[in-house]
C-alpha positions, 0 to 999 in steps of 0.5 A: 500500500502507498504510503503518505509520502509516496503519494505526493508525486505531482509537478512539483516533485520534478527537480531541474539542474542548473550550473553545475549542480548536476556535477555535485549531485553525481559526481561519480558520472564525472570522475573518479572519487577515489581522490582528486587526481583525475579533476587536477588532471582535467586541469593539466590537460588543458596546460599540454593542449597548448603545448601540444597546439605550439603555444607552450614550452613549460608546465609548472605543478605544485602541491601546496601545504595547504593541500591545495594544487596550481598548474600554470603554463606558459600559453596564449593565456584564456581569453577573459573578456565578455563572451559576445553572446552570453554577456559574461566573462568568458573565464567565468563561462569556461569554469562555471558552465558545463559544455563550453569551452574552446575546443569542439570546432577542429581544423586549421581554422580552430583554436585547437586543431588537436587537443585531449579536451572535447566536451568542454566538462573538464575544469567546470568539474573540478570547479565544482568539486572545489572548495575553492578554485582561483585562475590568473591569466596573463594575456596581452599585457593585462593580468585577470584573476577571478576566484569561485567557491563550490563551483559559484562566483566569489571573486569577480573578474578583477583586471590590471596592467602587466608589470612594467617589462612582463611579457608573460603569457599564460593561465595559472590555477590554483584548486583545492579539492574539496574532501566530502566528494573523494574518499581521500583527499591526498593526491597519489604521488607516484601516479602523479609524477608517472602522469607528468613524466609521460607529459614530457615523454610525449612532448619533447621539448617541453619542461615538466616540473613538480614542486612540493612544498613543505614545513616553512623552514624547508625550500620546496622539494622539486623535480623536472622532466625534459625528454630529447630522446622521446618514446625510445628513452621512456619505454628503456627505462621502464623495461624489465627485462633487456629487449629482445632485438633493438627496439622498433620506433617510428612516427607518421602524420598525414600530410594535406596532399595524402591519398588516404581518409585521414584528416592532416595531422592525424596519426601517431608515434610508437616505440615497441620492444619484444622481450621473451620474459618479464612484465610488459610496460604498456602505454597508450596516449591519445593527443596526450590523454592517457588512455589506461584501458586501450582502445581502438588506437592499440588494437591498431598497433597490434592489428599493424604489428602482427600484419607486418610479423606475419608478412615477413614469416611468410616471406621467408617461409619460416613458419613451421608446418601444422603451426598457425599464427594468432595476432596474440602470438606477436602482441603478447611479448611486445611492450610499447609506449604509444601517442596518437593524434586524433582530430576528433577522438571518441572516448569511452566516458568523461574520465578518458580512459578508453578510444572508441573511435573506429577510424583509428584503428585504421589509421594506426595499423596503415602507417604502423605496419608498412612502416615495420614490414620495411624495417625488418626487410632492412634487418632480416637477421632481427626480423629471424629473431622476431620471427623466432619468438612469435613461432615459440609462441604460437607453438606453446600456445597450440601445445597447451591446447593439446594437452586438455585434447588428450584427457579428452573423448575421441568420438567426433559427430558429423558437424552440420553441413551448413556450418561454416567452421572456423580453423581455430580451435582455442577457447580464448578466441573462436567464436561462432555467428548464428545468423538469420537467414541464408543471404546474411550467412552467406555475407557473413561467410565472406566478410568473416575472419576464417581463422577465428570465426564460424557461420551457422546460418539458421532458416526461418524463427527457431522453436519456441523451447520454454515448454519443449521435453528435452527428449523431443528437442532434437526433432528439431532440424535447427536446434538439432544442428546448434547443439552439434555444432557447439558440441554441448548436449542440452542440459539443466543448471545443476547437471555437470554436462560432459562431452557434447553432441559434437564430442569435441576433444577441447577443453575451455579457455576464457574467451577474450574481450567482453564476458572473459572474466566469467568464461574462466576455465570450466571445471572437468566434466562441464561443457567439456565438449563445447567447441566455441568461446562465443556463442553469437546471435546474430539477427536483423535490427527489426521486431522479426530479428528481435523476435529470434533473439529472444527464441535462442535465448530462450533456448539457452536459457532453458536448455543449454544454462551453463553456456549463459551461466559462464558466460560464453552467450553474446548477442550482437547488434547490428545497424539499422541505418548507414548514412552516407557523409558528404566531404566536409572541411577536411573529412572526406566522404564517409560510410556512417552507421546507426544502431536505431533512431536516436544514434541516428540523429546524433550522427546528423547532428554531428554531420551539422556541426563538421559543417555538412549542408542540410540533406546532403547526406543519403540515408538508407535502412537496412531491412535485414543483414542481407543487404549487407555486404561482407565488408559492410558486416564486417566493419559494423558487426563481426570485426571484433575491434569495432562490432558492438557484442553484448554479454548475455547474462541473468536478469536483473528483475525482481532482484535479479538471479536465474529463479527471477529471470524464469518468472520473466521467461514464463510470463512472456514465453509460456503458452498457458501466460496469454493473460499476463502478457495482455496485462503487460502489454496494457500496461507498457503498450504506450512505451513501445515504438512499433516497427511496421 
């Protein structure tokens, strides 16, 4: 029964967010709250965007005994005049508004060609999880100071003449974290100087310093980074281990009169040493934004490195017969330090850790490879080295697979004909495709990669499983042939499954990328037989392909529940729009994709905003995957570095749990439920958007 409280829900109960308050009532969605390093960092990114944009040649931090933070730099300084439209200083605007900022138009015309800031969410953050924050600029022979508390004005804009001979240019800011949003307020002090130190790696020239005050009677402790030797100098010093052969660096830019799609300027530099023992130093940086979780940029290096590895083992046929090469075979001794600049970066929420941005995997692999496959053709004896590694890897990597083959059964059924098989047979990367119909199956066997994917095309909807004896399933022509091709009987989620229908001889492996941390090593006797790390639904973006997602995972869930129990369940998710881009500025023309009608929209909005005329672009919907052709299924759906792959697990209804998502599958898959699905569907029916 409602109580008194809870019936008070009317107009008033609607609460809108002005100014930064948003950033205070959730600061979670905007940085880490751990500790404050991440909102001082927002504000020595801004410092190394100028220095990355040519107007900068020193960063100075302090950490004051007050516990407060300054950066200051040597830059064109922020502009604090009043702002044309909004009638209000612009430092003001910069600090206290979110979304604004100087750094969301690109090209040669913009005051940031290239630059870690995109959002104009930064320093407006660390504002407003400030006690207090104070900004002096030096610009044009005036100095400008203003000052805020919590994120508000406390200190108007005050303004007066540079000393007499002050040329200074620049920004100086000084923040003090307020401690009721971090669960510590003291700054990590070894992440801090790895930051700021990388900061000069990634920008010779350029001096880095840290000064660290502290009691009165002691003169400040200081340290000061300048790199001249750059990636090569860095990554050295943080090796383990002695490299392998001598280190592989290089660096490539688009030039104006490039061939290529890349906007001038865009591309990277890199510096990778193999070693065959030790941990690995791996970093990543995009326009000097750290990136700790990777991304496109490093799938790129790995895609480059084991294109050009592989090219030069075939070249001089030094691959071992019955030996197969994975990328992970190249990628797995390598450590790199890796600085890419990118026009317009897409990251993976506001704190930057990861690029999502599709075109720089292409952009990354297209100069790294040729550039590595020239240099090991110039010294063949260090590429027989590599070579070397790569093959002892590949061969370790196949022999531990044998081993689990050899406590194994020996009976092998006859796969379906329509399975299109992958070569492969390790668990950390082979997947198999269900997919609707036989056209997409047949796109999807071309644009596939034959070494790590399979195809098992399925005709018309599957059976409707949640009431089906399991006895009677394989009568079943479809569901007769996913069971053999997983090599995995129907089971319940008590039972302790052994060698499938298929009677494969793998053992299990965790799958990598998305669910891997739940696809770990399967105790004996437990999906023994299963011959694929990922199982993938792949159906089209409509209600009929939505209706066949939900028939498989019935099917899974009710009769195959250790696969979605451990993980190895995917469902992927095709475009339902591709819009073709005029060029527009230095973007050339371009394939765009849209998952459903809102993504749609964005990708408009963003076509507007790169300067691209109203209805200049074309949009067309796919009415299923048929229409696709291999390379269009690869790039937006099957290309493990760009496809958008969704794990399959327990739902969280009524708590969530397998007992609760039975109580959903019931309602709306069981044939005696029709009433609770008119309930449902009178009391949702307003909500959904019908595809007719």
């Amino acid at each position: 029964m409602a109580t008194s409280k809870q019936a008070a829900y009317g107009e008033a109960s609607i609460r809108v967010l002005k100014g930064l308050e948003p950033v205070r009532q959730r600061p979670g969605m905007y940085t880490r709250t751990d500790n404050p390093l991440h909102v001082v960092q927002e504000v020595i990114d801004n410092a190394a965007d100028e220095a990355l944009a040519g107007f900068g040649r020193r960063i100075a931090v302090a950490l004051h005994a007050d516990g407060s933070v300054s950066v200051e730099d040597d830059g064109r300084g922020i502009p604090f005049g009043l702002h044309p439209e909004e009638g209000v200083p612009v430092l003001e605007i910069v600090y206290a508004r979110l979304h604004a900022g100087g750094k969301f138009d690109k090209g040669a015309a913009a005051a940031y060609s290239f630059s870690g800031g995109l959002h104009g969410v930064g320093v407006s953050v660390t504002n407003a999880l400030a006690r207090r924050l104070e900004v002096t600029v030096w610009r044009e022979g005036q100095v400008a100071t203003m000052a805020f508390a919590g994120g508000d004005v406390v200190q108007a804009l005050a303004l007066r003449s540079a000393a007499a001979g002050d040329r200074r240019q620049g920004t100086t800011v000084r923040v003090w974290p307020d401690p009721k949003y971090f669960d510590s307020i003291e700054l990590p002090r070894a992440d801090l100087v790895h930051l700021l130190r990388s900061k000069a790696v990634l920008m010779p020239g350029v001096t880095v310093t840290l000064a660290i005050e502290r009691a009165a009677d002691k003169s400040p402790e200081t340290q000061s980074w300048r790199y001249v030797g750059g990636l090569r100098d860095y990554l050295l010093q943080g090796l383990p281990a002695e490299p392998l052969i001598p280190m592989f660096e290089g660096e490539r830019y688009a030039g104006a009169g490039d061939s290529d799609d890349h906007a001038e300027g865009e591309g990277a530099a890199w510096c990778v040493a193999f070693t065959d023992e030790g941990t690995l130093l791996r970093e990543s940086y995009v326009n000097l934004i750290p990136t700790v979780a990777g991304g496109t940029h490093e799938s790129g290096l790995k895609e480059g490195l084991f294109g050009a590895v592989k090219g030069f083992i075939e070249l001089h046929a030094l691959l071992p017969k019955g030996v197969k090469l994975m990328p992970e075979d190249v990628y797995s001794r390598a450590s790199f330090v890796l600085s890419a600049k990118v026009l317009d970066p897409q990251f993976q929420g506001q704190i930057k850790e990861r690029l999502n941005s599709r075109d720089t995997l292409r952009l990354v692999s297209g100069y790294v490879k040729p550039a590595l496959e020239l240099w090991l053709n110039q010294h063949v004896e260090v590429g027989r080295k590599l070579a070397e590694l790569v093959i002892r890897q590949a061969q370790t990597r196949q022999r531990a697979a044998q081993k689990v083959e050899k406590r194994k059964g020996s009976g092998v059924a006859v796969l379906p004909g329509k399975l299109t098989d992958c070569e492969s047979r390790d668990l950390a990367f082979n997947e198999v495709f269900l997919v609707e119909g036989d056209s997409a199956g047949g796109s999807a066997k071309m644009g596939r990669d034959k070494e790590t994917q399979a195809v098992l095309p399925l005709r018309g909807k599957v059976l409707n499983t949640w009431e089906v004896e399991r006895d009677r399933l394989f009568a079943n022509t479809e569901i007769h042939d996913i069971a053999v091709a997983l090599g995995v009987d129907p089971h319940g989620l008590a039972d302790e499954p052994g060698p499938g229908a298929a009677g494969s001889n793998q053992g299990t492996q965790a799958p990598p990328g998305g669910g891997a941390g739940r696809a770990a090593a399967e105790p004996a006797g437990v999906l023994s037989g299963l011959r694929y790390g990922k199982v993938c639904i792949l159906s089209d973006a409509d209600v009929d392909g939505s209706h066949i997602q939900v028939l498989l995972l019935t099917l899974f869930f009710r009769h195959f529940p250790k696969l979605v129990e451990r993980g190895h369940v995917y469902v992927a998710r095709p475009p339902l729009y591709r819009i073709d881009a005029p060029a527009r500025g230095k973007r050339p023309a371009a394939k765009l994709y849209a998952l459903d009608d809102g993504e749609l929209e964005a990708a408009l909005d963003k076509l507007r905003k790169e300067g691209a005329r109203e209805g200049s672009w074309t949009i067309s919907r796919f009415k299923g995957l048929g229409e696709m052709n291999a390379e269009q299924l690869w790039e937006t759906t099957l290309n493990p570095e760009t496809r958008r792959l969704l794990p399959v697990g327990w739902g969280a209804a009524e708590g969530g749990g397998f007992e609760a998502t039975a109580r959903v599958l019931t309602q709306l898959m069981g044939k005696g439920e029709a009433a609770a699905r008119r309930e449902l569907m009178e009391r949702h029916g307003d909500t959904v958007e019908v595809d007719v």
